[in-house]
C-alpha positions as a printed NumPy array, in Angstrom:
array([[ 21.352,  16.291, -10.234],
       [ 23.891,  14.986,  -8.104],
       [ 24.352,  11.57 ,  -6.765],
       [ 23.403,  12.489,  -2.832],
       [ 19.926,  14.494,  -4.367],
       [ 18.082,  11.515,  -4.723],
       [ 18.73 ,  10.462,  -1.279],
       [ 17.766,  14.069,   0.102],
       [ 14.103,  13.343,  -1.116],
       [ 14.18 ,   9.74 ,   0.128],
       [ 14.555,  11.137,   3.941],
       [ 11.826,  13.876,   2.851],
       [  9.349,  11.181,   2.009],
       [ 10.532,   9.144,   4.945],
       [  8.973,  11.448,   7.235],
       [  6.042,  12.523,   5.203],
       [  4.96 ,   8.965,   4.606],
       [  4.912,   7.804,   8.288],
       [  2.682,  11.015,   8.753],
       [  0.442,  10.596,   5.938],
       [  0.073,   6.878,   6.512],
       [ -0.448,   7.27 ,  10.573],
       [ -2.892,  10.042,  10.009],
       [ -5.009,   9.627,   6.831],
       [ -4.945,   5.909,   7.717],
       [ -4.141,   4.6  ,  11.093],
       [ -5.405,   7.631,  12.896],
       [ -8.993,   6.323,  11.875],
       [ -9.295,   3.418,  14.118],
       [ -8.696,   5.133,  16.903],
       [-11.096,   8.286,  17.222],
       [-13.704,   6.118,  14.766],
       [-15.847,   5.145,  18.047],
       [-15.817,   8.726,  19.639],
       [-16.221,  10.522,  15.885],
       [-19.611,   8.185,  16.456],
       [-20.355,   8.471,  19.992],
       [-20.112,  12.239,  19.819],
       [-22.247,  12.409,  16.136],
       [-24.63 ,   9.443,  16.773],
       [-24.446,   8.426,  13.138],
       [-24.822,   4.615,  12.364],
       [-21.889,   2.661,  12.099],
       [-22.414,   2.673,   8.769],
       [-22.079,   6.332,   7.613],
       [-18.704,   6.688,  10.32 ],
       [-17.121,   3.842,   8.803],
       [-18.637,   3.458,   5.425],
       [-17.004,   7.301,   4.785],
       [-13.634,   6.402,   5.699],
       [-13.969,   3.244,   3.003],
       [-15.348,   5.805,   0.562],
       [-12.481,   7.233,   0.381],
       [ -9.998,   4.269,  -0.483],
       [-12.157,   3.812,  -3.407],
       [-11.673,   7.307,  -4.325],
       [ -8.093,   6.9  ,  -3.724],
       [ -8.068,   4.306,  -5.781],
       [-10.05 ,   6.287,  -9.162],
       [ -7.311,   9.22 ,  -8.588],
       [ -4.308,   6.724,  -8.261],
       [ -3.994,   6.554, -12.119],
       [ -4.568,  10.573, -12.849],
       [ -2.426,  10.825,  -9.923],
       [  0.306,   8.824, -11.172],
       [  0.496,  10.595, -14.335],
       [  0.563,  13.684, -13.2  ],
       [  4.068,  12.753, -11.285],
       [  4.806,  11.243, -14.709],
       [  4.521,  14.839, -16.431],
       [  5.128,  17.359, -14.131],
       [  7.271,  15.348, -11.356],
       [  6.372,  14.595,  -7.473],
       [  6.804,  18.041,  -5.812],
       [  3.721,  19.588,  -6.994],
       [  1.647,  16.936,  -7.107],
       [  2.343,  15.766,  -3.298],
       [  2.466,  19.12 ,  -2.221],
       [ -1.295,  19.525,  -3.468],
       [ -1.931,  16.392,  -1.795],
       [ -0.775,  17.291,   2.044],
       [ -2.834,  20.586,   1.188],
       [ -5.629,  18.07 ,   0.451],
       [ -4.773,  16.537,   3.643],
       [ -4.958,  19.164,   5.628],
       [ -8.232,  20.743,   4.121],
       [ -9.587,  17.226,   3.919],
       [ -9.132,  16.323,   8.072],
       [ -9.897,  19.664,   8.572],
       [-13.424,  19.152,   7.232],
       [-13.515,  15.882,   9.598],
       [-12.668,  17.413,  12.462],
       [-15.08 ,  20.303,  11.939],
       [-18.437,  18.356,  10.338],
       [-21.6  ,  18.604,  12.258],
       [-23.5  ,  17.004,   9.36 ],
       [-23.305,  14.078,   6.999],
       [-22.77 ,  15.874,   3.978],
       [-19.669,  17.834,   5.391],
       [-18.194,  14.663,   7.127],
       [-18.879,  12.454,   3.106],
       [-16.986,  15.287,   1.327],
       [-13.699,  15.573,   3.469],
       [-13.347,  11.866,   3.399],
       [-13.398,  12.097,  -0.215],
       [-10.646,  15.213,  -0.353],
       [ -9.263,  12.628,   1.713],
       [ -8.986,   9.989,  -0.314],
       [ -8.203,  12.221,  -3.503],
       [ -5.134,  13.427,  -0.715],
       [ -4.251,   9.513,  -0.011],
       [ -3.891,   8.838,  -4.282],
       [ -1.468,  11.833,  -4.382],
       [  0.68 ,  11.192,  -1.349],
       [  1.173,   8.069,  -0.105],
       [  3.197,   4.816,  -1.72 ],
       [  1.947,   4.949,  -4.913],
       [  2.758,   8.463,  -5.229],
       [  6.113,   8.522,  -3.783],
       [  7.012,   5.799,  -5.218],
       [  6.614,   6.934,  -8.956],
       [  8.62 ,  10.305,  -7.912],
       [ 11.519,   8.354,  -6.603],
       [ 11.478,   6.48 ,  -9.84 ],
       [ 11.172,   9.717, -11.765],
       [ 14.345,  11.441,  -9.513],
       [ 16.651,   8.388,  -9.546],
       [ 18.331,   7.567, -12.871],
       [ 19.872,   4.442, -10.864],
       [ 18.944,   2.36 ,  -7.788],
       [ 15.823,   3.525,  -7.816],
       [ 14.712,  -0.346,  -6.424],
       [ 16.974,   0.59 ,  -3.47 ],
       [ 15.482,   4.349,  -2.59 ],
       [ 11.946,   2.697,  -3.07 ],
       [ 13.171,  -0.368,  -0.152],
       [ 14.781,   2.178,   1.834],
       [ 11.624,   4.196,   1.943],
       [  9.404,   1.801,   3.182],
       [ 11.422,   0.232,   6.03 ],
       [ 10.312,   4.277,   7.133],
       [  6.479,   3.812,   6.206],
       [  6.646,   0.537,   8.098],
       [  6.795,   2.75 ,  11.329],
       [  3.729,   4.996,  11.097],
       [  1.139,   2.627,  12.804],
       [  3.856,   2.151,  15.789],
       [  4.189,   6.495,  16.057],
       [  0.644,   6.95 ,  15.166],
       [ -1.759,   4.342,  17.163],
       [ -0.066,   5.485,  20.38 ],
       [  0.294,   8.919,  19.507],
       [ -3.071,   9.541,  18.305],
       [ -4.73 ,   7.894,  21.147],
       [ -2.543,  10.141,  23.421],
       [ -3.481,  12.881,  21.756],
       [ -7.483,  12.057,  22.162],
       [ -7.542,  11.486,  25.579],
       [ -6.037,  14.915,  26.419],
       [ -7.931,  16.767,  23.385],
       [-10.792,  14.999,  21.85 ],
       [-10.948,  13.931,  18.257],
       [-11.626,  17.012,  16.496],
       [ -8.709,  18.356,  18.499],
       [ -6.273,  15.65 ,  17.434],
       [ -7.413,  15.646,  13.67 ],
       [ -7.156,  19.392,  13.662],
       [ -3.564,  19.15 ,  14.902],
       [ -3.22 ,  16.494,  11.791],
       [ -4.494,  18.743,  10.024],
       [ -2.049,  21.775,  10.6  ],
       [  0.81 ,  19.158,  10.764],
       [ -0.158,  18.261,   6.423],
       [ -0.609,  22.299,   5.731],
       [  2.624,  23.477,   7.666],
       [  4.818,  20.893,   7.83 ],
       [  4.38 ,  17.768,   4.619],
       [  3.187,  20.186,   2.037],
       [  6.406,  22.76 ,   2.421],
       [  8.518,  19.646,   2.862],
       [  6.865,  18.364,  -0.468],
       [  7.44 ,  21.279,  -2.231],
       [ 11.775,  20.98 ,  -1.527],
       [ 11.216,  17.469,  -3.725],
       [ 13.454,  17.815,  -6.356],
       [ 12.02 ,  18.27 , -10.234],
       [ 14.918,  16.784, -11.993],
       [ 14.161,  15.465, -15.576],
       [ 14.692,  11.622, -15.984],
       [ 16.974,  10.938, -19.032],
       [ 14.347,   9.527, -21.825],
       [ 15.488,   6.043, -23.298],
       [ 16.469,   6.232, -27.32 ],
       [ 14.261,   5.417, -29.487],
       [ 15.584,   1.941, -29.715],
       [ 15.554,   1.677, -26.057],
       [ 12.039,   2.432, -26.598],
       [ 11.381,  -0.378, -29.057],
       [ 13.591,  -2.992, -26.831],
       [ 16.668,  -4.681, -26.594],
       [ 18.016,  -8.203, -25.539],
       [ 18.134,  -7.997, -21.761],
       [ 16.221,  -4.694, -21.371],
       [ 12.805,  -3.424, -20.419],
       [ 10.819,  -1.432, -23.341],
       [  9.048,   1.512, -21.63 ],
       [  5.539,   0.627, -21.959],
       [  2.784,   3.827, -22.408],
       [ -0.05 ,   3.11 , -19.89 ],
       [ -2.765,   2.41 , -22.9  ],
       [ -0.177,   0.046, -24.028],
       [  0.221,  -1.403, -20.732],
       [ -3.972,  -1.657, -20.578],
       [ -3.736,  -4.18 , -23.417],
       [ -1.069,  -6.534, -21.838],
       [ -2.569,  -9.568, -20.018],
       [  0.088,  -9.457, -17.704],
       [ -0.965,  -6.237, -16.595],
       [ -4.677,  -7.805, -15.618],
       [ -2.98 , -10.777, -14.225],
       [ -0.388,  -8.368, -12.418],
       [ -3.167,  -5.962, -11.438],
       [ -5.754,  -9.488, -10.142],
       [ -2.636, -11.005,  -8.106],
       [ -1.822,  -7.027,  -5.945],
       [ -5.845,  -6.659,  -5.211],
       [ -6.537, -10.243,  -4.487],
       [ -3.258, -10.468,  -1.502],
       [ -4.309,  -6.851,  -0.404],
       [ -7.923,  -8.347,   0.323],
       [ -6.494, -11.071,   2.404],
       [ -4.304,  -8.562,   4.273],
       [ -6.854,  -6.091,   4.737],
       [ -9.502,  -8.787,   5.875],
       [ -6.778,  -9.832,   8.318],
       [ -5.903,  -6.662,   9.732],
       [ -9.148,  -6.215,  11.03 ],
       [-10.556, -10.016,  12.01 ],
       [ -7.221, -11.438,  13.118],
       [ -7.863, -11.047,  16.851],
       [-11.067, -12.175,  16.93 ],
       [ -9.97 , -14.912,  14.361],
       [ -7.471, -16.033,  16.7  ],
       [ -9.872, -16.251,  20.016],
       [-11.936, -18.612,  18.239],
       [ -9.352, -20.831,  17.748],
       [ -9.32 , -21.312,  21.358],
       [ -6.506, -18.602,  22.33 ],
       [ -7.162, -15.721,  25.305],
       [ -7.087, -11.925,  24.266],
       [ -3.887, -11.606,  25.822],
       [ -2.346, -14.124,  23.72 ],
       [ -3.5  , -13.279,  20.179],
       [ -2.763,  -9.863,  20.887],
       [  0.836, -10.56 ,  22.168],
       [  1.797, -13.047,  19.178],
       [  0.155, -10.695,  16.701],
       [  3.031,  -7.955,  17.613],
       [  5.154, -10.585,  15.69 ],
       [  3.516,  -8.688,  12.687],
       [  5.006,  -5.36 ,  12.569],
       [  8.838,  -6.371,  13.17 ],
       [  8.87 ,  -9.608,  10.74 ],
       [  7.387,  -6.799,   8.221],
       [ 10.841,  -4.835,   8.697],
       [ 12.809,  -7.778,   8.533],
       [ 11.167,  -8.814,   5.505],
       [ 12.026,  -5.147,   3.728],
       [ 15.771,  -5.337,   5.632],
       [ 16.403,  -8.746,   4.061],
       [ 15.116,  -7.704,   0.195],
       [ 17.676,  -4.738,   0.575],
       [ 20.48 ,  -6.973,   1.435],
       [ 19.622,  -9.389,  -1.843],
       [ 18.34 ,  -6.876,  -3.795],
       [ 21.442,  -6.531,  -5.971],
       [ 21.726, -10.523,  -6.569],
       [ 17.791, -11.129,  -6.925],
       [ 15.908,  -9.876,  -9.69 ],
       [ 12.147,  -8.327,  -8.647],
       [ 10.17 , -11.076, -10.276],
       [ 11.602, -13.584,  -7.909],
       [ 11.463, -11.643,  -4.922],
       [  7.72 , -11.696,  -6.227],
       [  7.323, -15.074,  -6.553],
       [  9.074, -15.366,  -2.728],
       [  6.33 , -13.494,  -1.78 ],
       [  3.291, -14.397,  -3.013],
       [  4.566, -17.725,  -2.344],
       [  5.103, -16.849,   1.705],
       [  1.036, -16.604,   2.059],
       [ -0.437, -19.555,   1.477],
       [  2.319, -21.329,   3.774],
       [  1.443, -19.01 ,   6.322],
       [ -2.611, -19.674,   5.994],
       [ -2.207, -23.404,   5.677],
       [  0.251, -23.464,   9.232],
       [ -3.14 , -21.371,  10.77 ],
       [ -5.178, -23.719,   8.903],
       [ -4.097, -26.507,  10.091],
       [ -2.761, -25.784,  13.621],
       [ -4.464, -23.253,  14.485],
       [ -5.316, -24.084,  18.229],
       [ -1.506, -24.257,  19.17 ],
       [  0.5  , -21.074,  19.883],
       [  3.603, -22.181,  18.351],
       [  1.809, -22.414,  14.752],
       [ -0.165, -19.312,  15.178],
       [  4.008, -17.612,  15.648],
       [  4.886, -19.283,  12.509],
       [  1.747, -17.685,  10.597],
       [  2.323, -14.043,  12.352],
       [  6.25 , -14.241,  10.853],
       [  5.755, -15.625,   7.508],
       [  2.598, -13.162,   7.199],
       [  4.604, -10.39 ,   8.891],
       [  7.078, -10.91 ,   6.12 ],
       [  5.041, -11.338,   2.833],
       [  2.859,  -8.168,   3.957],
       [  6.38 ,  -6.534,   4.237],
       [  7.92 ,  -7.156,   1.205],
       [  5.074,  -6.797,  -1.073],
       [  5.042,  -3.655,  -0.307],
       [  8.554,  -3.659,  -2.047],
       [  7.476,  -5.648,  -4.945],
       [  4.015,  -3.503,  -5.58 ],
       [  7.083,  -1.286,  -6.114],
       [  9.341,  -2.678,  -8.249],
       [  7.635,  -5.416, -10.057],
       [  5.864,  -2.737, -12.668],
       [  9.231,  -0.948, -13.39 ],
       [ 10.377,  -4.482, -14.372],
       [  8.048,  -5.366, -16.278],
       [  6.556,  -2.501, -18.334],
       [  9.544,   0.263, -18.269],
       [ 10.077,   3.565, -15.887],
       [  8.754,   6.301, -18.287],
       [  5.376,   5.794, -17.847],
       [  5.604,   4.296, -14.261],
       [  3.357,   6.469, -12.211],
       [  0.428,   5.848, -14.467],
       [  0.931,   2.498, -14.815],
       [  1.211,   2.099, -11.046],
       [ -1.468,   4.03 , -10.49 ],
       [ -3.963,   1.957, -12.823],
       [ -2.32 ,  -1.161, -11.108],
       [ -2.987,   0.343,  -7.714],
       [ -6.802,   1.121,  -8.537],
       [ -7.936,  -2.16 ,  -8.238],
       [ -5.945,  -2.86 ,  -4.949],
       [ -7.741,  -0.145,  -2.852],
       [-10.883,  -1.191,  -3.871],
       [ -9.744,  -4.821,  -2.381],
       [ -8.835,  -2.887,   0.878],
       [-11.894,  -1.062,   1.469],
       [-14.006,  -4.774,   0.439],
       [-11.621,  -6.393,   2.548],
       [-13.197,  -6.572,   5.835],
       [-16.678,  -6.001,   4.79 ],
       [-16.063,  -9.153,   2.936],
       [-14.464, -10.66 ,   5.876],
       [-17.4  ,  -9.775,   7.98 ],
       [-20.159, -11.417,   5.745],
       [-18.402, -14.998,   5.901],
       [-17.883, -14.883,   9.753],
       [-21.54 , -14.216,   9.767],
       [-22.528, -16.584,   7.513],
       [-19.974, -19.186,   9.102],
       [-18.696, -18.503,  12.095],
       [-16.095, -21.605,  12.295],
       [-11.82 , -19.885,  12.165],
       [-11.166, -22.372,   9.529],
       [-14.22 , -21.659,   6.803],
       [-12.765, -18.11 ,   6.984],
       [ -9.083, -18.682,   6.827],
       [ -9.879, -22.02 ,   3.819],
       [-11.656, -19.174,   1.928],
       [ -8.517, -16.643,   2.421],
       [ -6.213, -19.556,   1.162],
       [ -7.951, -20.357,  -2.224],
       [ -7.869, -16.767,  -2.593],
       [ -3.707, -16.515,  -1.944],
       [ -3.339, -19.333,  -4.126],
       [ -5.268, -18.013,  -7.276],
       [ -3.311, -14.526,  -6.056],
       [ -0.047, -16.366,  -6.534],
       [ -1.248, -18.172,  -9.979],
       [ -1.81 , -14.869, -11.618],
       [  1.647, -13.506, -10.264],
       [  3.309, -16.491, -11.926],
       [  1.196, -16.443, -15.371],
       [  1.757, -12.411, -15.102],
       [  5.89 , -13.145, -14.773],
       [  5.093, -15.823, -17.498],
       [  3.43 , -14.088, -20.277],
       [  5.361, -10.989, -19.731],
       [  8.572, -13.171, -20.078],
       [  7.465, -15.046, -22.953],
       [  6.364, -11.765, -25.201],
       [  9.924, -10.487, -24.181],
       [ 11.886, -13.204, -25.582],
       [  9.53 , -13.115, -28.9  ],
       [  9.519,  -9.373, -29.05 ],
       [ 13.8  ,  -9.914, -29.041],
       [ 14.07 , -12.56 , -31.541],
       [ 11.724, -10.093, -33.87 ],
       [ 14.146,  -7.064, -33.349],
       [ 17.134,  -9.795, -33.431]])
């Protein structure tokens, strides 16, 4: 493989992920309310079948990741926009509950094989070097789909309807993702030597995922990634009406929240430029570090618009690199051989945090409506989140340096 080939299938992905993201994800909120206007199913079946299918996503992460492992990304994601397609087809086209519960769970089996996860264990698998850098590069592109998407799929409603727009999704995974999937390159990774294997001083042994299943620091890795992705996904949905009872207008929570999406980019634009000079378990500690700032600025000053800023940056930015370090941080710490099923078993637990997120959320708003028994809660949560990244770093470390002086 030549040096540019790797870079050809970063600028595939690019495009595939902002589509897969904006329309197996984003699309959702928008048509949700007309999918149940139009149906008249409960709130709970039109909702409850989109979080279905994270948790589905999140069983088929770890088959899905060693798959990629084996046989390499192009046939796996190409199955998966296939998925996609078939999947929102069935959406678009259900009448009944049974149809519209079994093409949110193609969908989710679709979401396992094609987005970050996914693409991020076939860059590993194409790039013998900088394959930190290709996975960056590739989600200052995913970063974009809710800006393309939320506009373009409400656009698309209003003039067609729903089932229109999903259908269009639909044909857009089939004609357009899954061919561009299948040009993914199938290069071979060169396999470590069998000392490699073992470990040396100052390198990373390649772990084997039932290997990695017996490492603490993969259950303290695996707690800190689904504990921050609760708070985020609890956020994404109650931050607006979060912010109003704190005293602030519509207008205003909805214009500082916009801070969000850009600080995200700058967060992924500034771990590029240090990347070289800053190894991935302190860009992780950065990170998980970020959060509980931010919560303890809302916390605390939550009724003044110049605090609520401060919280919409530094959350902005620790949403957007940990992205990166969800990543990178596995590679470092348990090898690239096996990474796609090791960051697929890491990833399992982290959907299921997404799709309990707001649910979650909901039931302590309900039981206490007061801004700051919600956002206390998210804090303790962000700091235990941040403990486990540090013991995780800590124990992995440790068994390193013993593991050396044994070979030594």
């Amino acid at each position: 493989m030549s040096a540019r080939e790797p870079w050809k299938i970063v600028r595939l992905l690019a495009f595939t992920q902002i589509v897969s993201w904006g329309s197996l994800y984003y699309a959702f909120a928008i048509v949700a309310l007309d999918i149940q206007h139009e149906l008249g199913w409960r709130t709970e079946l039109v909702f409850g079948a989109f979080s279905w299918s994270l948790l589905v996503a999140g069983l088929a992460a770890t088959p899905a990741g060693m798959l990629i492992d084996r046989i390499g990304g192009r046939v796996v994601m190409t199955v998966g926009s296939l998925c996609a397609g078939l999947g929102m087809a069935g959406v678009a086209t259900a009448h009944s509950a049974a149809l519209y519960l079994g093409a949110w769970t193609l969908i989710g089996i679709a979401m396992a094989m094609t987005l970050y996860e996914a693409a991020f264990a076939t860059i590993n698998r194409e790039f013998i070097q900088a394959s930190r850098k290709g996975i960056s590069v590739l989600t200052l592109f995913g970063g974009l789909a809710s800006t393309v998407f939320w506009p373009l799929t409400l656009k698309l409603n209003t003039l067609f309807g729903w089932r229109d727009t999903l259908l269009i999704y639909s044909a857009v995974h089939i004609f357009l993702c899954a061919p561009m999937h299948a040009f993914l390159g199938a290069a071979r990774i060169r396999r470590p030597s069998a000392a490699h294997a073992r470990g040396h001083a100052g390198g990373t042994r390649n772990f084997t995922l039932r290997e990695a299943l017996r490492e603490s620091a993969f259950w303290k890795l695996a707690f800190a990634f689904s504990t921050n992705l609760f708070i985020f996904s609890a956020l994404s949905v109650h931050l607006i009406p979060l912010l109003q009872r704190f005293g602030h207008s519509v207008a205003t929570a909805v214009l500082v929240s916009t801070l969000i999406g850009p600080m995200q980019v700058a967060g992924r634009i500034g771990e590029m430029l240090f990347a070289d000079r800053v190894r991935p378990q302190i860009v992780g500690i950065l990170t998980f570090s970020i959060l509980p700032a931010a919560l303890v600025a809302l916390l605390l000053l939550g009724e003044h618009q110049v605090a609520v800023a401060v919280f919409c940056i530094l959350y902005g930015m620790s949403n957007g690199i940990l992205t990166i370090v969800r990543g990178i941080v596995p590679q470092a710490l348990f090898g690239r051989e096996n990474y796609g099923a090791i960051s697929g078993a890491l990833a399992g637990p982290s959907l299921v945090s997404k799709a309990a997120g707001p649910l979650a959320a909901a039931a302590f708003v309900e039981y206490n409506a007061s801004p700051s028994w919600l956002i206390g809660i998210l804090l303790i949560v962000s700091l235990l989140s941040l403990v486990c990244f540090l013991a995780a770093v800590k124990s992995k470390a440790t068994a390193t340096a013993m593991a050396t002086a044994t070979t030594d």
